[in-house]
mmCIF file of the N, C-alpha and C atoms, coordinates in Angstrom:
data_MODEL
# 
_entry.id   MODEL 
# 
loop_
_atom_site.group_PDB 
_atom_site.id 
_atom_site.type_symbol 
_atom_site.label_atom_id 
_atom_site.label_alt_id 
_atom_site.label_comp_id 
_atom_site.label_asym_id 
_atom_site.label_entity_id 
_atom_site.label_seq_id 
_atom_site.pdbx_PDB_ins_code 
_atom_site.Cartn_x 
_atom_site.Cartn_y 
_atom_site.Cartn_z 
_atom_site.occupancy 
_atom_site.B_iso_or_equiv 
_atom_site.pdbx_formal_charge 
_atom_site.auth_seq_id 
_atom_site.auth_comp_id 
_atom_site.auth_asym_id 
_atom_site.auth_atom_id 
_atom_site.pdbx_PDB_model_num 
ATOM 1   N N  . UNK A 1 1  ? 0.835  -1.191 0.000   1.00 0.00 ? 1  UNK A N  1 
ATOM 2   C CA . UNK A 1 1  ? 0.000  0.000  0.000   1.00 0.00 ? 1  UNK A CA 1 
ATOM 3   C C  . UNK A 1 1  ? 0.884  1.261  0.000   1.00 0.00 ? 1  UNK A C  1 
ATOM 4   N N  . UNK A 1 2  ? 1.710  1.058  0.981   1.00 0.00 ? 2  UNK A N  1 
ATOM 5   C CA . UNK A 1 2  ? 2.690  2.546  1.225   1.00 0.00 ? 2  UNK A CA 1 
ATOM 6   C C  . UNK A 1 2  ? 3.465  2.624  -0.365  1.00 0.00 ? 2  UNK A C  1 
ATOM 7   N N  . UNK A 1 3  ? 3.986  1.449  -0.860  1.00 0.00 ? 3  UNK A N  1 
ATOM 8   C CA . UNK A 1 3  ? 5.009  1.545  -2.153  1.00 0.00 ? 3  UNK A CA 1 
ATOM 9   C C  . UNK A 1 3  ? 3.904  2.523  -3.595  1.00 0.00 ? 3  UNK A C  1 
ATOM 10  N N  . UNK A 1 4  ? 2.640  1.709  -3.457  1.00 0.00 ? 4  UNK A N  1 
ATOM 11  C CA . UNK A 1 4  ? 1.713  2.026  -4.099  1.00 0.00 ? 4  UNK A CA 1 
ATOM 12  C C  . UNK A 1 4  ? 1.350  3.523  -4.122  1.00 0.00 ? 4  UNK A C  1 
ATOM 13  N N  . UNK A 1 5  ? 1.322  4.082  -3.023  1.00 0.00 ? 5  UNK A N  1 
ATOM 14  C CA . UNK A 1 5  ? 1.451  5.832  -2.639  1.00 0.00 ? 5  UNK A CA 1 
ATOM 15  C C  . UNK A 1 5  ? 2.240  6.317  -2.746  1.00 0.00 ? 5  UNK A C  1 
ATOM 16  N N  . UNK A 1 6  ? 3.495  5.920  -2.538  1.00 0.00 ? 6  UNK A N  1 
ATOM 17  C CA . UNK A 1 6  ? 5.223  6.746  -3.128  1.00 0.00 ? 6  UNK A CA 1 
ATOM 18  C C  . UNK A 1 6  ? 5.236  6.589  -4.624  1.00 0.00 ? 6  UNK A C  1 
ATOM 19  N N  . UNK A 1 7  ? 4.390  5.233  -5.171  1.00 0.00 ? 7  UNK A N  1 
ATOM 20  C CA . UNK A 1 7  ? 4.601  5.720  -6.932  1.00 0.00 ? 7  UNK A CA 1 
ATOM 21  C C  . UNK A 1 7  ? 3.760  6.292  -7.377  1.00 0.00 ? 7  UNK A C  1 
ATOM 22  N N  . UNK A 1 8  ? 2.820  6.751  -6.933  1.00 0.00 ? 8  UNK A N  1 
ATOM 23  C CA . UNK A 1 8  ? 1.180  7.882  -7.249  1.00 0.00 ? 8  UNK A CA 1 
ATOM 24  C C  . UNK A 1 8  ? 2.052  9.296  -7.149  1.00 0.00 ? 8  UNK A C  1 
ATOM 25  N N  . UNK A 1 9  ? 2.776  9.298  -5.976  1.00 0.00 ? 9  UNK A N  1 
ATOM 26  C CA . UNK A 1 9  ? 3.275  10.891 -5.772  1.00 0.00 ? 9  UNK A CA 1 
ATOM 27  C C  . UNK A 1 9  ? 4.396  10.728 -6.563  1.00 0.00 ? 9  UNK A C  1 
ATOM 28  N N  . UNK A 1 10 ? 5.061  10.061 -7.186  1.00 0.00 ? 10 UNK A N  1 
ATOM 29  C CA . UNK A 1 10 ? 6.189  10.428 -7.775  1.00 0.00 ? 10 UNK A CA 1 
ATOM 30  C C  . UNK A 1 10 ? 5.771  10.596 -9.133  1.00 0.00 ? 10 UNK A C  1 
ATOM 31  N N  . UNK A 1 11 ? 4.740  10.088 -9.514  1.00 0.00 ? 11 UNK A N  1 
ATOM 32  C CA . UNK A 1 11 ? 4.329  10.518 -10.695 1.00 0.00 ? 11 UNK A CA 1 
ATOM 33  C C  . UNK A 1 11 ? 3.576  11.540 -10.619 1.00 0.00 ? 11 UNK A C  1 
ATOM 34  N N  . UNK A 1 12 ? 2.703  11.950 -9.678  1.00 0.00 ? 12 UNK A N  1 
ATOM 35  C CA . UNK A 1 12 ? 2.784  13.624 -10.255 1.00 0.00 ? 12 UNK A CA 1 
ATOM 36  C C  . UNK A 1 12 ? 3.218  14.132 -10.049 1.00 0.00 ? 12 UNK A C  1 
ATOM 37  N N  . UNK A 1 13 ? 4.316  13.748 -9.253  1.00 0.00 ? 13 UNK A N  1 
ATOM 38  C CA . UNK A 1 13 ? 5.587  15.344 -8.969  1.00 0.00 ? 13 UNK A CA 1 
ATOM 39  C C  . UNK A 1 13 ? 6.296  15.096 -10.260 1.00 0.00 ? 13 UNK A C  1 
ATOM 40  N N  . UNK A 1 14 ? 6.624  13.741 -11.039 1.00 0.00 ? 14 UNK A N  1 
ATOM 41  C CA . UNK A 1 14 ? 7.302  13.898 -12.392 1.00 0.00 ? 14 UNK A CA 1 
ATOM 42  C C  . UNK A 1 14 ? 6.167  15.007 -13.392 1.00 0.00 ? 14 UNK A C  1 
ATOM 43  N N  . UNK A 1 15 ? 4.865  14.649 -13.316 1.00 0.00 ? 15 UNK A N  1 
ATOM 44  C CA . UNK A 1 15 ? 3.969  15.322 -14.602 1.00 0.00 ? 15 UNK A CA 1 
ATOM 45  C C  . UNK A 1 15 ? 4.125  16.572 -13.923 1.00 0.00 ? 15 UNK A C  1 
ATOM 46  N N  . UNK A 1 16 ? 4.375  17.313 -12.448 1.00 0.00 ? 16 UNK A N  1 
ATOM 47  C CA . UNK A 1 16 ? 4.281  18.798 -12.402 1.00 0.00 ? 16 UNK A CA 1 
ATOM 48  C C  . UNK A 1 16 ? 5.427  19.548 -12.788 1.00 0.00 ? 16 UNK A C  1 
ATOM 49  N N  . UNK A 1 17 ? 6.446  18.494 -12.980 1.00 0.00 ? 17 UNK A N  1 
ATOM 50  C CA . UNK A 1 17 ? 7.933  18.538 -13.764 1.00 0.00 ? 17 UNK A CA 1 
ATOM 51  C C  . UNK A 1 17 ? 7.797  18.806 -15.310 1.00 0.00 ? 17 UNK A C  1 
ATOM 52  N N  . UNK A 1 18 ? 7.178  17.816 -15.604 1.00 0.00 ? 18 UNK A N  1 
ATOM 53  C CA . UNK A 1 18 ? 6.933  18.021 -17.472 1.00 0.00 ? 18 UNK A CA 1 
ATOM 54  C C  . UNK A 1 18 ? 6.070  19.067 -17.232 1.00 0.00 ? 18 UNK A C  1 
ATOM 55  N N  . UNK A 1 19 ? 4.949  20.059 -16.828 1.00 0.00 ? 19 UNK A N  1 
ATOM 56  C CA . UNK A 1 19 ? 4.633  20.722 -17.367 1.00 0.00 ? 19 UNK A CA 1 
ATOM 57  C C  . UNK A 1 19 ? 5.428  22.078 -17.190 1.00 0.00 ? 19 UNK A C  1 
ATOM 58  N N  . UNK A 1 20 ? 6.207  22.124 -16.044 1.00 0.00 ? 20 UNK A N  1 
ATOM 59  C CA . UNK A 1 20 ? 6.995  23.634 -15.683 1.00 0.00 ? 20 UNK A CA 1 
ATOM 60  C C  . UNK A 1 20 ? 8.274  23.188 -16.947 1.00 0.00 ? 20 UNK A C  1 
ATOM 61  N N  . UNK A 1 21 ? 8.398  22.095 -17.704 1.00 0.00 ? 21 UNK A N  1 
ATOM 62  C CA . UNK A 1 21 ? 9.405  22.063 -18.555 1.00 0.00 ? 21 UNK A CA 1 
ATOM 63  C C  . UNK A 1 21 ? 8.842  22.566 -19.638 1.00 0.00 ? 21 UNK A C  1 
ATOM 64  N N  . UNK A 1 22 ? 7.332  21.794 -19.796 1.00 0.00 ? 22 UNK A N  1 
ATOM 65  C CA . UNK A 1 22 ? 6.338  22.558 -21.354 1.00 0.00 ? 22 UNK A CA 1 
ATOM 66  C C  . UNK A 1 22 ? 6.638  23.903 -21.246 1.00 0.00 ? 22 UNK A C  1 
ATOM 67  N N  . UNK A 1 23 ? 6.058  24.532 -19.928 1.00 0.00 ? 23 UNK A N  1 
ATOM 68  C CA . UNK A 1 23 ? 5.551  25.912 -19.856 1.00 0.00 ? 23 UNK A CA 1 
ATOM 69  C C  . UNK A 1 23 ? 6.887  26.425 -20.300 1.00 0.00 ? 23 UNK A C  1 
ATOM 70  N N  . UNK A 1 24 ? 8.007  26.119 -19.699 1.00 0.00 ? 24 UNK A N  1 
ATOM 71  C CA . UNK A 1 24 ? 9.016  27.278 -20.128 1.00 0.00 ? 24 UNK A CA 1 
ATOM 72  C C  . UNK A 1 24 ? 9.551  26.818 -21.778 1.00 0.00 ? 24 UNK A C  1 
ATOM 73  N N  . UNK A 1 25 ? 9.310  25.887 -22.185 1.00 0.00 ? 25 UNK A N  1 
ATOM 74  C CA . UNK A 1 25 ? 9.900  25.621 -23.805 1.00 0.00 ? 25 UNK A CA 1 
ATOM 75  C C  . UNK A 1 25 ? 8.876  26.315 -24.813 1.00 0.00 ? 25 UNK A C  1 
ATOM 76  N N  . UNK A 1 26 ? 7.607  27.062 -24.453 1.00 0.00 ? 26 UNK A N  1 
ATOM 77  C CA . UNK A 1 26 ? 7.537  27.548 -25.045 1.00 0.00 ? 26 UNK A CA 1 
ATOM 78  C C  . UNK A 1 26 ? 6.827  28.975 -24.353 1.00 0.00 ? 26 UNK A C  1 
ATOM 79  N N  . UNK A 1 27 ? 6.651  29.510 -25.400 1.00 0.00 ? 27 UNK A N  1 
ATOM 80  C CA . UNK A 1 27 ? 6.539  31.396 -24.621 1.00 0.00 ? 27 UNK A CA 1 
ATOM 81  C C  . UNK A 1 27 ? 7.258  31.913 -24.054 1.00 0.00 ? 27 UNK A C  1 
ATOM 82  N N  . UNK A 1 28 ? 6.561  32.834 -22.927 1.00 0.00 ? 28 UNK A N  1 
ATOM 83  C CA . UNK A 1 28 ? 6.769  33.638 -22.246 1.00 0.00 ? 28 UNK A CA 1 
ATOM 84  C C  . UNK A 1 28 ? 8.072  33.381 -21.312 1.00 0.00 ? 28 UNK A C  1 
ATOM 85  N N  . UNK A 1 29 ? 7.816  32.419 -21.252 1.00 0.00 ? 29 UNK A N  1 
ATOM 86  C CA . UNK A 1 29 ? 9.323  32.228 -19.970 1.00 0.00 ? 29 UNK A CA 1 
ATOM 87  C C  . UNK A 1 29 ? 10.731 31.415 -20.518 1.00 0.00 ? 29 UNK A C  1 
ATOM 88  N N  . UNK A 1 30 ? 10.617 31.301 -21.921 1.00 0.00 ? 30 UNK A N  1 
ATOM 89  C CA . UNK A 1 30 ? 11.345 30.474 -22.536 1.00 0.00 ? 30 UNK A CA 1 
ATOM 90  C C  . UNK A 1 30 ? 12.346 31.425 -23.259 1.00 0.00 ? 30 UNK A C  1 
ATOM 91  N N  . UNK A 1 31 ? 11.279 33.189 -23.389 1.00 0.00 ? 31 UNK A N  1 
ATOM 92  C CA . UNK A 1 31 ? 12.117 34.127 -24.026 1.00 0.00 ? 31 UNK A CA 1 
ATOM 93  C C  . UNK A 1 31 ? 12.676 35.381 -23.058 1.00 0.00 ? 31 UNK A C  1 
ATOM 94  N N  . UNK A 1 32 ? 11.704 35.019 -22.077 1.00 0.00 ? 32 UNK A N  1 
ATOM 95  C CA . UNK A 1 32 ? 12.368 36.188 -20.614 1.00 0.00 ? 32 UNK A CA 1 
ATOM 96  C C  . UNK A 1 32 ? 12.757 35.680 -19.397 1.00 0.00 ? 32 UNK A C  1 
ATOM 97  N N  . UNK A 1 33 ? 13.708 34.032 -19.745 1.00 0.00 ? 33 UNK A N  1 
ATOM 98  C CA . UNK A 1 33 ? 14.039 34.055 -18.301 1.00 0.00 ? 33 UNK A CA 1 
ATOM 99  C C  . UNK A 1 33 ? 15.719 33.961 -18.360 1.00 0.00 ? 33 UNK A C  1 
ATOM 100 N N  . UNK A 1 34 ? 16.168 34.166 -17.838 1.00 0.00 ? 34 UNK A N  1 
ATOM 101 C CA . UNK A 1 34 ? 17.363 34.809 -17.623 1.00 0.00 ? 34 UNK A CA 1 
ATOM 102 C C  . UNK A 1 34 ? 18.095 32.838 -16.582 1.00 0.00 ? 34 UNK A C  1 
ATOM 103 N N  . UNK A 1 35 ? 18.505 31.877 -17.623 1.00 0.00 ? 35 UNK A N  1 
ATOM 104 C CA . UNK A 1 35 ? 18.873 30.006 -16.612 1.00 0.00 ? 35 UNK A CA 1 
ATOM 105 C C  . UNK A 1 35 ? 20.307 30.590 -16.140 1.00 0.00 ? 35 UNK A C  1 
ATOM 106 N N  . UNK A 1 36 ? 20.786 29.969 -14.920 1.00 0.00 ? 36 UNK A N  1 
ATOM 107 C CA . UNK A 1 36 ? 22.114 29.850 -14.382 1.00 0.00 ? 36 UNK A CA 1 
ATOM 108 C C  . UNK A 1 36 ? 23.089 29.674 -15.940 1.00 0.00 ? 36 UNK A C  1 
ATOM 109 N N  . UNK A 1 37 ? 24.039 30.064 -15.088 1.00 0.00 ? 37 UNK A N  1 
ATOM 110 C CA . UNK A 1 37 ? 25.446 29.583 -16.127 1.00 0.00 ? 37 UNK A CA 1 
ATOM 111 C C  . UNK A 1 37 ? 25.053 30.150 -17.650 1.00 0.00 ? 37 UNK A C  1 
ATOM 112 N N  . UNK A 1 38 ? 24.441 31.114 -17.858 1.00 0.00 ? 38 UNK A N  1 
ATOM 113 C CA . UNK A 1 38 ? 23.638 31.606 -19.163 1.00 0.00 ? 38 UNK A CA 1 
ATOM 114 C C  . UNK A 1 38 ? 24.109 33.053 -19.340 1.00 0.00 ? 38 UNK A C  1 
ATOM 115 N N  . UNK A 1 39 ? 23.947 34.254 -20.446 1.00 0.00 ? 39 UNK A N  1 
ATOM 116 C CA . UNK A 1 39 ? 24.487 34.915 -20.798 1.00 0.00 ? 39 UNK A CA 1 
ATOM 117 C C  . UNK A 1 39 ? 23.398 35.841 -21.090 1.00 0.00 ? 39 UNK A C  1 
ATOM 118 N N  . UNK A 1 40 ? 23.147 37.315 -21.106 1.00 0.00 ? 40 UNK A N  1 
ATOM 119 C CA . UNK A 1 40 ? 22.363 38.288 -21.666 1.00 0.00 ? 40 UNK A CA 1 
ATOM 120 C C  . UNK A 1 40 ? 23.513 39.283 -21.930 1.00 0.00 ? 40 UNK A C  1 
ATOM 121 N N  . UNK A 1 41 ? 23.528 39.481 -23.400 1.00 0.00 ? 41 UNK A N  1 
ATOM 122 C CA . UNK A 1 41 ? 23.819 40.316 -24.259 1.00 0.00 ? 41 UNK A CA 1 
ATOM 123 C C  . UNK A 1 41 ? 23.138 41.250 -25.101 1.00 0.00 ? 41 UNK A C  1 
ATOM 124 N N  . UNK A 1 42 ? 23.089 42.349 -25.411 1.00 0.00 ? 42 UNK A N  1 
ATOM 125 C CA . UNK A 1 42 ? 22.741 43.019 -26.347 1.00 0.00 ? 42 UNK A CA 1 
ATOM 126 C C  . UNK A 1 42 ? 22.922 44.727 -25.587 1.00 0.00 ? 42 UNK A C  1 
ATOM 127 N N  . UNK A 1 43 ? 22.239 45.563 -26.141 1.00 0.00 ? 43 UNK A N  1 
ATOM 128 C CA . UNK A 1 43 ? 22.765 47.143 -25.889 1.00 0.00 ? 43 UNK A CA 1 
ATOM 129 C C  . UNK A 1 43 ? 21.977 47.811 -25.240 1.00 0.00 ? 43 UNK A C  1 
ATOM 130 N N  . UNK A 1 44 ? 22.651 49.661 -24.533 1.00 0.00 ? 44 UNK A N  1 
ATOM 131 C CA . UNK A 1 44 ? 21.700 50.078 -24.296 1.00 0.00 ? 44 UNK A CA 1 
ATOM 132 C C  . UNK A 1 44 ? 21.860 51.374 -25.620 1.00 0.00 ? 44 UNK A C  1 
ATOM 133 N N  . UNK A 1 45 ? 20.690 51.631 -25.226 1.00 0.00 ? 45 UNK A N  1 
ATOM 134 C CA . UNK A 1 45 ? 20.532 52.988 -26.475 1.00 0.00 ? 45 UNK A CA 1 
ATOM 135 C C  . UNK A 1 45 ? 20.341 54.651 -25.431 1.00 0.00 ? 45 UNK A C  1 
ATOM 136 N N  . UNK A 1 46 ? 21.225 54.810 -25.856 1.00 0.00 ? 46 UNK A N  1 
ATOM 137 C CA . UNK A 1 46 ? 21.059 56.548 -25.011 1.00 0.00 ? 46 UNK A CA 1 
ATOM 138 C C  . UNK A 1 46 ? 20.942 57.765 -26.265 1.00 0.00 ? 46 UNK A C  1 
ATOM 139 N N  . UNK A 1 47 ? 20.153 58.550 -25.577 1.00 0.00 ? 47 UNK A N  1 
ATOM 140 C CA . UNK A 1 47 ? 19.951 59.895 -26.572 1.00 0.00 ? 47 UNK A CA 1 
ATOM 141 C C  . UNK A 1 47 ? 21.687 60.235 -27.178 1.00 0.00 ? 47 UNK A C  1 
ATOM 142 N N  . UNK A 1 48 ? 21.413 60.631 -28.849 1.00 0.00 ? 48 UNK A N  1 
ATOM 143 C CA . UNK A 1 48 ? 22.952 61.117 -28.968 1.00 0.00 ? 48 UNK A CA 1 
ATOM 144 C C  . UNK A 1 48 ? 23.411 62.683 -28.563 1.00 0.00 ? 48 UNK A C  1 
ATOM 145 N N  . UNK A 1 49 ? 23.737 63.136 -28.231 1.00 0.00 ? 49 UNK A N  1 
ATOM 146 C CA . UNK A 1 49 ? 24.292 64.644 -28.326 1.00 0.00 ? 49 UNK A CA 1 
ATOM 147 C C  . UNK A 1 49 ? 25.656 65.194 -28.912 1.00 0.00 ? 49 UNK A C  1 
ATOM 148 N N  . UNK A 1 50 ? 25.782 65.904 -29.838 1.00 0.00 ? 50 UNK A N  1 
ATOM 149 C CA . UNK A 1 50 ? 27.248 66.223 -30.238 1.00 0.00 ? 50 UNK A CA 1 
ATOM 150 C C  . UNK A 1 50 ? 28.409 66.302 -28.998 1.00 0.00 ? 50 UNK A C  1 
ATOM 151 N N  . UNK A 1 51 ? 27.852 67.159 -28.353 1.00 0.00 ? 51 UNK A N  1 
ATOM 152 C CA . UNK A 1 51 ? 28.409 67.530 -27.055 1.00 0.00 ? 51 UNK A CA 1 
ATOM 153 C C  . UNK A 1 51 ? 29.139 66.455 -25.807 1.00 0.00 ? 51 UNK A C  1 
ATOM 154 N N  . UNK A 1 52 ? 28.625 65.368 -26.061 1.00 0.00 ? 52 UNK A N  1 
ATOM 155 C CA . UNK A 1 52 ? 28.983 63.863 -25.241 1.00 0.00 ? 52 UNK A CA 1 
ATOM 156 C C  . UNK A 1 52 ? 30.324 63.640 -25.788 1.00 0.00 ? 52 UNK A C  1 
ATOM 157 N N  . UNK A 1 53 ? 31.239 63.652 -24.754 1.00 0.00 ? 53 UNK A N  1 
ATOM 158 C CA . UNK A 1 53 ? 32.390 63.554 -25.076 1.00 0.00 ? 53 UNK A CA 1 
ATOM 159 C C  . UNK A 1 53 ? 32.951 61.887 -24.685 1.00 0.00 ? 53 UNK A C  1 
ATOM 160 N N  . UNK A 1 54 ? 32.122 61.457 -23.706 1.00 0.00 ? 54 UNK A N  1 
ATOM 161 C CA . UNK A 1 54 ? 32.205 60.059 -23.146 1.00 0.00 ? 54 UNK A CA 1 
ATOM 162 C C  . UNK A 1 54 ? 31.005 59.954 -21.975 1.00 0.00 ? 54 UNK A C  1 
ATOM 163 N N  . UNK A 1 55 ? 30.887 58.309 -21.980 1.00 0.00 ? 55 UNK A N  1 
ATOM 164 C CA . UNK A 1 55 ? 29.848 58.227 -21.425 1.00 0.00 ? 55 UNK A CA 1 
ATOM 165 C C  . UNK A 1 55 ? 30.408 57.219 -20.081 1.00 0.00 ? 55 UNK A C  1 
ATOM 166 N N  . UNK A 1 56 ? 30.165 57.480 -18.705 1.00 0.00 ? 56 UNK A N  1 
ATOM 167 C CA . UNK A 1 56 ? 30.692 56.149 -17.758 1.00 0.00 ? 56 UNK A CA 1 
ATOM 168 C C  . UNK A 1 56 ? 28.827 55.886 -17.475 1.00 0.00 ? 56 UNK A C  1 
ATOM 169 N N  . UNK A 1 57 ? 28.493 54.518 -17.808 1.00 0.00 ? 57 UNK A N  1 
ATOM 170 C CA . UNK A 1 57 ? 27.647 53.698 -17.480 1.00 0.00 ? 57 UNK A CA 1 
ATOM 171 C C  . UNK A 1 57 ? 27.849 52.916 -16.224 1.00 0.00 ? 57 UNK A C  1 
ATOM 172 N N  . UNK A 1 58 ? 27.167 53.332 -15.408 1.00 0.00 ? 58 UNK A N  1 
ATOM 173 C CA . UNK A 1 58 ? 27.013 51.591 -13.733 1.00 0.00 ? 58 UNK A CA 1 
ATOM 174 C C  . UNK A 1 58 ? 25.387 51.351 -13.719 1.00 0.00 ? 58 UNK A C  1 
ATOM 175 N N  . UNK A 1 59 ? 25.393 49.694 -13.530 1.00 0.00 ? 59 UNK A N  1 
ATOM 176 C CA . UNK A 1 59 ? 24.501 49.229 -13.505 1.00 0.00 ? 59 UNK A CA 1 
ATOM 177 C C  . UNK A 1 59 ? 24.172 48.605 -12.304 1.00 0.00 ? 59 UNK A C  1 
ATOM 178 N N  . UNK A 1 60 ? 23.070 48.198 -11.877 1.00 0.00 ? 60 UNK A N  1 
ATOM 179 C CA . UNK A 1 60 ? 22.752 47.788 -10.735 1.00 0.00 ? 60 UNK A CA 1 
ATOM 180 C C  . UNK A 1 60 ? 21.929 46.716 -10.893 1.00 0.00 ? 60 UNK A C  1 
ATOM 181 N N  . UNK A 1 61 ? 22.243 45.180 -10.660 1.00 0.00 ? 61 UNK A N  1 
ATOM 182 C CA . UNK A 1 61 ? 21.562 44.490 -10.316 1.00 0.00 ? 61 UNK A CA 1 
ATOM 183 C C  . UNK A 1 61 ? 21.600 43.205 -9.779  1.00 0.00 ? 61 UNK A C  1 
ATOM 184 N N  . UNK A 1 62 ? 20.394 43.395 -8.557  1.00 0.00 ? 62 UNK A N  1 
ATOM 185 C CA . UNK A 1 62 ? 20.177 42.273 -7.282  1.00 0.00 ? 62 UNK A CA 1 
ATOM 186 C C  . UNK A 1 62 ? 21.445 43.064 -6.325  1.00 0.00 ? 62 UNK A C  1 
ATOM 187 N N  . UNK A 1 63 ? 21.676 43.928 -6.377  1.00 0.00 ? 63 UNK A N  1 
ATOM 188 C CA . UNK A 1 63 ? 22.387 45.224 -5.083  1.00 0.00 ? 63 UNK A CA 1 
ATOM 189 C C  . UNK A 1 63 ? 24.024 44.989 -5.872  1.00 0.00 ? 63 UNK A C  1 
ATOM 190 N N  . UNK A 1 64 ? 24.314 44.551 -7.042  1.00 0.00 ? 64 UNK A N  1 
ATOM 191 C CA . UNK A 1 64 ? 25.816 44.490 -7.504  1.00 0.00 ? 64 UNK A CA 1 
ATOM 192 C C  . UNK A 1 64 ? 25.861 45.625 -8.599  1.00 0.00 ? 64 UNK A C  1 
ATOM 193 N N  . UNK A 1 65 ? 27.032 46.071 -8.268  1.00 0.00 ? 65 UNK A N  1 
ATOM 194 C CA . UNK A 1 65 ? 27.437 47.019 -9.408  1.00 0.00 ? 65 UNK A CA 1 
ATOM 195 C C  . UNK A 1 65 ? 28.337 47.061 -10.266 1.00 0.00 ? 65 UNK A C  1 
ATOM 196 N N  . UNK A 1 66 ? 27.994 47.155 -11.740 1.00 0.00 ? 66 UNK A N  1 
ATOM 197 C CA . UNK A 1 66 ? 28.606 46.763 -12.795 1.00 0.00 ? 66 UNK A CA 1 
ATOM 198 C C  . UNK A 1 66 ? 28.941 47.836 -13.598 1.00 0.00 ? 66 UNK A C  1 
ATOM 199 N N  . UNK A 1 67 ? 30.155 48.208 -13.561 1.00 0.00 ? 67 UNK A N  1 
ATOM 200 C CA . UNK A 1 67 ? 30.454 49.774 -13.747 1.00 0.00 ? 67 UNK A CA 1 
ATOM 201 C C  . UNK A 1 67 ? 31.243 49.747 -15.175 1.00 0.00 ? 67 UNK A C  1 
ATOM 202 N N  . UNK A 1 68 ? 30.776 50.383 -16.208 1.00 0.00 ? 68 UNK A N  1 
ATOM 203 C CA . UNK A 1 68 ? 30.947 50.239 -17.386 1.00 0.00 ? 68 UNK A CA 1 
ATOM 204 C C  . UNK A 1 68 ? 31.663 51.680 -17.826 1.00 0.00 ? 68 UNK A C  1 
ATOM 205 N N  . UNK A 1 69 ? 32.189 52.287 -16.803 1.00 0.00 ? 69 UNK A N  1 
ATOM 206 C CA . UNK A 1 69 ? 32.781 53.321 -16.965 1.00 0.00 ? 69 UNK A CA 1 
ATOM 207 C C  . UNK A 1 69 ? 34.261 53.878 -18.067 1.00 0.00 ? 69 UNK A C  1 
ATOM 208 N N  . UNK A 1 70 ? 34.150 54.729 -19.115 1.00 0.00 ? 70 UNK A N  1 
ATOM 209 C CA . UNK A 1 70 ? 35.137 54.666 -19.730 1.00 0.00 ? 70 UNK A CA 1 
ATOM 210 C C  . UNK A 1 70 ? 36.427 54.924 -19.480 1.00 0.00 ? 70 UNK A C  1 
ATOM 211 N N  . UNK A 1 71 ? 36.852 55.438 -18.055 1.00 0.00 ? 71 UNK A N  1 
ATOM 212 C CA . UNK A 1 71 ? 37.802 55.515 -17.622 1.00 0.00 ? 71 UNK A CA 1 
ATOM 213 C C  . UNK A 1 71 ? 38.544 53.932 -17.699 1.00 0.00 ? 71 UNK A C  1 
ATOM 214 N N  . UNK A 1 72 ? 37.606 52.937 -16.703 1.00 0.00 ? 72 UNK A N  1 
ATOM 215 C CA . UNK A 1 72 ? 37.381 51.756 -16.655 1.00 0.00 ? 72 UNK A CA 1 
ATOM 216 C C  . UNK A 1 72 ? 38.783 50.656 -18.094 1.00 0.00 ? 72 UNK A C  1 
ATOM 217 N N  . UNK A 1 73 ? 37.884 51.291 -18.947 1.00 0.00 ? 73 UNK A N  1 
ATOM 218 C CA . UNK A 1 73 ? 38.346 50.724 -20.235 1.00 0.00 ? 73 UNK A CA 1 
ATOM 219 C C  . UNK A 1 73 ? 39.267 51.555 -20.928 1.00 0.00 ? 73 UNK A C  1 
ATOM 220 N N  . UNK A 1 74 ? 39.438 52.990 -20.841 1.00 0.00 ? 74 UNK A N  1 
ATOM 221 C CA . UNK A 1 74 ? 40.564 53.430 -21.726 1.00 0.00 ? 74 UNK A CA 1 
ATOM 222 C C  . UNK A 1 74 ? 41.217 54.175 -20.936 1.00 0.00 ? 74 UNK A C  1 
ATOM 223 N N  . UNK A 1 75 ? 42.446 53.853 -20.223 1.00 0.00 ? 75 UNK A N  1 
ATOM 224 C CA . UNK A 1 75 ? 43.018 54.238 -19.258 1.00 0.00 ? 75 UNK A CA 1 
ATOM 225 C C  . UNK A 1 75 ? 43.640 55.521 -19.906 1.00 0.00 ? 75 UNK A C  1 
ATOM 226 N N  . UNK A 1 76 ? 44.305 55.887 -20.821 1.00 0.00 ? 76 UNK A N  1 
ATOM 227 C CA . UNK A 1 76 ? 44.255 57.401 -21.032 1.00 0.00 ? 76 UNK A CA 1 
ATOM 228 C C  . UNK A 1 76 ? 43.351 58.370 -20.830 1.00 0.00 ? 76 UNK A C  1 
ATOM 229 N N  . UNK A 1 77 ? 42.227 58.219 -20.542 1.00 0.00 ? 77 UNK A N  1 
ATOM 230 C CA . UNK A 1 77 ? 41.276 59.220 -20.446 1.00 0.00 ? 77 UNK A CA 1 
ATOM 231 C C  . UNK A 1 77 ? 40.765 59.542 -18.697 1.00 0.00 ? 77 UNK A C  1 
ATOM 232 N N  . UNK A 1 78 ? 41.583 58.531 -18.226 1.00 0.00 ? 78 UNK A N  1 
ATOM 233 C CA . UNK A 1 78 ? 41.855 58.935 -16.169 1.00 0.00 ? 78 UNK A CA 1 
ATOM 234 C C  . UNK A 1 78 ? 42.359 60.233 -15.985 1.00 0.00 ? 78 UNK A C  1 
# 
């Protein structure tokens, strides 16, 4: 009886498995979720002005700061 109830629950904890695997393979969470050990790339876009001579960018996120500052990167300009 007890073996009979550990394989009832293990099969729907496997099917509540396949569906949080469906749900994220397709849509919404398949194109905005951000998996471990994974990468987000692409740009930001800022207004242009002639006048911008350089730009230092810091970012903030989950309380870390990611400082994209051009000093940072072109040490002549310290």
């Amino acid at each position: 009886m007890q073996r009979q109830q550990n394989q009832q629950n293990m099969n729907e904890m496997q099917e509540g498995i396949d569906d949080d695997v469906q749900l994220i393979n397709q849509g919404y969470l398949k194109v905005n979720t951000l998996f471990p050990n994974s990468v987000l790339e692409g740009y930001i876009l800022i207004p242009f002005h002639k006048k911008i001579t350089d730009i230092d960018l810091i970012v903030n996120i989950a309380g870390k700061k990611f400082d994209f500052s051009n000093s940072k990167f072109h040490p002549d300009l310290q």
